[in-house]
NUFIBA-16036 format. One record per residue: residue in one letter; x, y, z of N, C-alpha, C in turn. Coordinates in steps of 0.2 Angstrom, whole numbers, plus 5000, padded with zeros to 4 digits. Layout:
<nodes>
AXYZXYZXYZ...
</nodes>
This chain:
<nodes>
X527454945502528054905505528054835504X527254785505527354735503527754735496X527454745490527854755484528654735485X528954795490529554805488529854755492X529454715497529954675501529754605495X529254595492529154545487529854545483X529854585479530454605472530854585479X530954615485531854615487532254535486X531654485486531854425488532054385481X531854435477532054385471532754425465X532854495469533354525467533654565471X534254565469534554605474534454675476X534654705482533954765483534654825480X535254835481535554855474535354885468X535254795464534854815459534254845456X533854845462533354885463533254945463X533754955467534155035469534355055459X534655015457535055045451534455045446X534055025446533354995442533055055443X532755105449532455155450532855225448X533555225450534155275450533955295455X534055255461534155295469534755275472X535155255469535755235471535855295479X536155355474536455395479535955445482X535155425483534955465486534855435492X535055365496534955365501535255345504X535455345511536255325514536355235512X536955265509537255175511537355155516X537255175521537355155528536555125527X535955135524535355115527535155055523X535455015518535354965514535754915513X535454875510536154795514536254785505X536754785504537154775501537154715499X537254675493537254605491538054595494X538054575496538954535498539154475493X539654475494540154425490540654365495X540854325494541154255498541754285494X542454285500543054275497543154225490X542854185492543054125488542754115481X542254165479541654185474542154245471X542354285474542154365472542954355470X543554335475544254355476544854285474X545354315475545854275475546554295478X547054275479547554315482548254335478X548354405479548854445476549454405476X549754435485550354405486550254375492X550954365498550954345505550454305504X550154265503549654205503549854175510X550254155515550254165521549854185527X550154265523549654315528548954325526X548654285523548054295520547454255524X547154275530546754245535546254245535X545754205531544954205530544754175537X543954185536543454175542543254125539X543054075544542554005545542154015538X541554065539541054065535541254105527X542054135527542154155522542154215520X541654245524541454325522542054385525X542254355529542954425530543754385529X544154435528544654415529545154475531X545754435533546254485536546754475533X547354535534547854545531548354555534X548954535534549354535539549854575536X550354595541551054635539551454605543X552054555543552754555547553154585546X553954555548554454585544554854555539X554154485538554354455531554154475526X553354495526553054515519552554555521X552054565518551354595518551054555513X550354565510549754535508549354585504X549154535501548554575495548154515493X547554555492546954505487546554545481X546354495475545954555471545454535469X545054565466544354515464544654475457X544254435455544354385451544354415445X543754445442543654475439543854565438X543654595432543554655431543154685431X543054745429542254775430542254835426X541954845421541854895418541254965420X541554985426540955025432540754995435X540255015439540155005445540155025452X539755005457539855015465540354965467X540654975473541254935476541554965481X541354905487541354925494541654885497X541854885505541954835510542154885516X541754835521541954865529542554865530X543054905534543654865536543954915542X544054865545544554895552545354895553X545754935553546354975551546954935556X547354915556547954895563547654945566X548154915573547754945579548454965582X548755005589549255025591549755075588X550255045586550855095583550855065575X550755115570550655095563550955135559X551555165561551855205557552255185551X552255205546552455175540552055125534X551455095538551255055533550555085530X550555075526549955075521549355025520X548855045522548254995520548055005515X547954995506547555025501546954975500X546455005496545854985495545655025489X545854985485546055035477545654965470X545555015464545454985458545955005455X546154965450546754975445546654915438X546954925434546854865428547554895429X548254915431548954905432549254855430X548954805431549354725428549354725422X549054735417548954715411549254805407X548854875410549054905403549454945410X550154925409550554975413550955015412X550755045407551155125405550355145403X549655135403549355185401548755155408X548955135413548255115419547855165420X547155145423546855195427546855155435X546655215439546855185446546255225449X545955195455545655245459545655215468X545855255470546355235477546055255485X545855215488545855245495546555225498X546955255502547455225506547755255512X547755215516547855235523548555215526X548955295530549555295528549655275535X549555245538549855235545549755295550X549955255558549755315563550055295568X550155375570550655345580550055345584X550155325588549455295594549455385597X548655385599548655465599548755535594X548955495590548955555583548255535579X547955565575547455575571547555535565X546855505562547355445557547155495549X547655495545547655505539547655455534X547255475528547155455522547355505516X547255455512547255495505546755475499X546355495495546355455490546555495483X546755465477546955475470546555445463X546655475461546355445455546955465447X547055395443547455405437546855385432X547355405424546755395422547255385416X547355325410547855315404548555335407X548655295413549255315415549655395417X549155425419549355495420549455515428X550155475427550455465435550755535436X551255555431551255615432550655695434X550155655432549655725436549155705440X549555675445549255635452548655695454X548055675456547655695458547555705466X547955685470547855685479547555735481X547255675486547055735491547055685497X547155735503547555695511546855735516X546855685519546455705524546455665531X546055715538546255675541545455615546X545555565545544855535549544655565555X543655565556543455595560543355555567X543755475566543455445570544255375570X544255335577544755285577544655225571X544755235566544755165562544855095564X545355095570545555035571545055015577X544655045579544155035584543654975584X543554985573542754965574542654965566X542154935561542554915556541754995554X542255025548541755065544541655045538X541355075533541255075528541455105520X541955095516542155145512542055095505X541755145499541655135493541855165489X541855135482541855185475541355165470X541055225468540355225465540855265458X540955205452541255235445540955225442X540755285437540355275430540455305424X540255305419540755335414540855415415X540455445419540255515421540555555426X540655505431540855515441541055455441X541355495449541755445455541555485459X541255445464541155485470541455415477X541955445481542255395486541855405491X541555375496541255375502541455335507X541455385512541455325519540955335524X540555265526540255255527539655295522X539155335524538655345520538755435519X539255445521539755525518539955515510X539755555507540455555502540755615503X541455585503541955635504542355655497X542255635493542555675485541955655478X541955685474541655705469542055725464X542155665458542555695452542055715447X542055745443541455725436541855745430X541855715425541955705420541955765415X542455785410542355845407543055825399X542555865397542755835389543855865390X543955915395544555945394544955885397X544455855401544855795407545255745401X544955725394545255685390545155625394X545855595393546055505394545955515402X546255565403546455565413545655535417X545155535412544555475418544655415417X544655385421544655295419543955275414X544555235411543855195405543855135405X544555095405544555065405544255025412X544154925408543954895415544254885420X544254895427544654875431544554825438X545054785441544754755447544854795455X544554765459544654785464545254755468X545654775471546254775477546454785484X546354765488546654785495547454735498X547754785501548454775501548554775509X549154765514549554795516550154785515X550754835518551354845513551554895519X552254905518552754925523552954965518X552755055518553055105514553255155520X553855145521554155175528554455245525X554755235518554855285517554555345514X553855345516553555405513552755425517X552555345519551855355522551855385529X552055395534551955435540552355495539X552255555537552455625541553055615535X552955585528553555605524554055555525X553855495528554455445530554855465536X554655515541555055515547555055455551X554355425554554055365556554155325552X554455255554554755185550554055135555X554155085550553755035552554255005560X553954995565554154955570553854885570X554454855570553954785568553954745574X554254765582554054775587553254745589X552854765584552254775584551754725581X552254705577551954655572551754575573X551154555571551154565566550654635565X550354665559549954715558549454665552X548754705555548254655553547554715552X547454725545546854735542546454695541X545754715543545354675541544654685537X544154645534544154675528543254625530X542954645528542354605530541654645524X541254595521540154625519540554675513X541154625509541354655502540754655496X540854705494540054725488540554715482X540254695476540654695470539954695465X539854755464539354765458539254805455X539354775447539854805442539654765436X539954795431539754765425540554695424X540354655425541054595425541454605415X541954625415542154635407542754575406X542954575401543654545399543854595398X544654605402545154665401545454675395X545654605391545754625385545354645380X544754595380544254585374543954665376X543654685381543454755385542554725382X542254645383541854615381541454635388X540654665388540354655396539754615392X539354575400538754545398538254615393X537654575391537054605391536654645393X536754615398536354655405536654715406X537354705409537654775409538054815405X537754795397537754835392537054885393X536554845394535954875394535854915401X536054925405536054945412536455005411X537054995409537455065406537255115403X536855105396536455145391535855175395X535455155402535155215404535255195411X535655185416535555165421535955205426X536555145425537255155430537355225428X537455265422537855305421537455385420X536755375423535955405423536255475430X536155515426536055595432535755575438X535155535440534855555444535155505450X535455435445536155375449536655425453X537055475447537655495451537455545455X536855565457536655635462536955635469X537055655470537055665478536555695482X536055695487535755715490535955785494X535655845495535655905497536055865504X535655835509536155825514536655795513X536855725510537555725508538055765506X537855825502538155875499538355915504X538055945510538255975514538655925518X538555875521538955835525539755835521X539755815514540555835509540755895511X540455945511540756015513540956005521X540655995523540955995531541455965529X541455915527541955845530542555875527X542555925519542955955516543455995521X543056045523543056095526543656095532X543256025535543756025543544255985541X544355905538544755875537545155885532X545255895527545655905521546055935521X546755915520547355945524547855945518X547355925511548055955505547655935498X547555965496547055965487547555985483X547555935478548055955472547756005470X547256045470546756075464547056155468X547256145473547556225477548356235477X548456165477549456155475549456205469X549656255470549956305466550756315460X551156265465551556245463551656195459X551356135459551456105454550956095448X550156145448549756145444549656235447X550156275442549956345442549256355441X549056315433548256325431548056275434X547456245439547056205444547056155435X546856075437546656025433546056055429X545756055424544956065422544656025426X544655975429544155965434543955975442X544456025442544356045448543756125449X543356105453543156155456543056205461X543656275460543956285466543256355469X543556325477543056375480543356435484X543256475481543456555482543656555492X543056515493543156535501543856475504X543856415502544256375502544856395501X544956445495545556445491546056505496X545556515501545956585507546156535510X545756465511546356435517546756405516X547156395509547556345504548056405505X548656365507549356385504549356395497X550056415491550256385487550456305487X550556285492550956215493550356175491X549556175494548856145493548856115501X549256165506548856145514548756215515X548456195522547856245526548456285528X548356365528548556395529548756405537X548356375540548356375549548756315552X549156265546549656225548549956245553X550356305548550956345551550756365559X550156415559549956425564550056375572X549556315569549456285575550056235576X550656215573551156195573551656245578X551556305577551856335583551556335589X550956345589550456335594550756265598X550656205596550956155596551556155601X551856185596552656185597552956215604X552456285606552456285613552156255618X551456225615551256195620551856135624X552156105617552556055621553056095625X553356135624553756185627553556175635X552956205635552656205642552356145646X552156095642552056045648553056015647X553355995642553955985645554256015652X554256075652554456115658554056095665X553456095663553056075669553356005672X553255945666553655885668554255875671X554755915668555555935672555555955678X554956015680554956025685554755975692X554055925689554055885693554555825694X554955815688555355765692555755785695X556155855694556555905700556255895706X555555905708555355895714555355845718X555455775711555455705717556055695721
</nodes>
């Protein structure tokens, strides 16, 4: 232990991590992350207004009115890598707005991007909060990858942790020390995996017409402003030029056996069971069971025989339906009880 707290001081314990290949064998919730300074790491998309750093620089917040919204992105690009940040969600009534926490090169190649997406689609106070994430790959918007799901806990509460760990091999998106998806790579996949370098992004943004419940809930700006927050950002990654596709030496050498190493993108047997729960209970739509718009599943998709009885053709749980009627009386019945008590008054 002496040893390892010696090394830690003089490198990042990360790179340590990548130096062994233990990245993904131990919770990311249990090791401290090198962080980055806004001012080092970032710079601002849009809404430069709404963009509200802290004293010491290490968080920032993003606002939403009914003027604009806000974005920041890293300065740089990255040809792979880890890439993280804590962030706490608006709080109260959030219908219609989207908070994303995404990688893209979009600015530069925008008919062939690749994209990889966490984004969170707003929530009525008391409803359950949902997300999505996607992945493109050489611009192949047409064969969106989604998958929706719903949080196990109040985002807006208390700040979590969500990452993406991209290598030429996997993606694996985590919250907090969960992963909750696993891509891997396969020669049928072709261009559809991201190659090219890209930066990281976090946004918010008024998408009234589609982010809650399909666009029925609109943004209320009533409520506004709306304020993400964003804090203990990780950016560790091979820094490239998006044109030249130029990386340092180091993370030339680091890729050749490191970053992109079997034993880097593992998952650990408990993590592997904590994704199937998480699969299991929360996951409320997988393009890989949408029937309808991928008759044959993606080649990347690996479907689970026992999963694929809870799936629609549409790619939702089959108990939708169910518990939507269940629902539907229930409201039936305490409205009635209510009408009855104000009858009484």
């Amino acid at each position: 232990m002496d040893t390892f707290h010696s090394l830690s001081k003089t490198i990042s314990f990360l790179s340590l991590l990548l130096s062994l290949n233990l990245l993904c064998v131990v919770d990311i919730a249990a090791f401290k992350l090198e962080t980055v300074t806004f001012n080092k790491g970032f710079s601002h998309l849009f809404g430069e207004g709404n963009i509200i750093r802290s004293a010491d620089d290490n968080s920032v917040q993003l606002h939403l009115n009914q003027y604009t919204g806000s974005g920041f992105k890293s300065s740089d690009f990255y040809d792979h890598g880890f890439f993280s940040a804590k962030i706490k969600l608006p709080s109260e009534y959030t219908a219609g707005i989207v908070v994303a926490f995404y990688m893209t090169n979009g600015d530069v190649f925008r008919k062939s991007h690749d994209e990889l997406d966490f984004e969170f689609l707003g929530n009525i106070r008391g409803k359950r909060w949902r997300f999505q994430t996607n992945m493109y790959g050489n611009g192949s918007t047409s064969r969106g990858r989604e998958e929706r799901y719903y949080l196990w806990f109040d985002p807006s509460k208390e700040f979590h942790r969500y990452s993406i760990l991209w290598t030429t091999n996997i993606i694996i998106f985590y919250i907090d020390d969960v992963p909750i998806r696993e891509i891997i790579r396969n020669d049928a996949m072709g261009a559809d995996f991201p190659s090219k370098p890209m930066g990281l992004y976090a946004t918010i943004w008024d998408a009234s017409d589609w982010a809650t419940s399909g666009g029925k809930y609109k943004v209320n700006y009533k409520y506004a402003p709306f304020v993400a927050e964003f804090t203990d950002l990780a950016l560790h990654g091979c820094a490239a030029d998006l044109l030249e596709e130029v990386v340092t030496s180091e993370c030339v050498a680091r890729e050749d056996g490191q970053l992109t190493s079997d034993d880097y993108a593992s998952i650990t047997p408990k993590q592997r069971n904590d994704m199937k729960r998480f699969r299991a209970k929360y996951m409320y739509y997988s393009y890989c069971y949408d029937k309808l718009r991928y008759p044959m599943p993606p080649s990347e998709c690996d479907v689970d025989p026992m999963m694929r009885q809870r799936f629609k053709d549409s790619g939702r749980p089959k108990f939708d339906e169910k518990h939507h009627r269940r629902s539907k009386k229930r409201r039936e019945v305490m409205d009635a009880r209510n009408y009855g008590k104000q009858e009484g008054v």
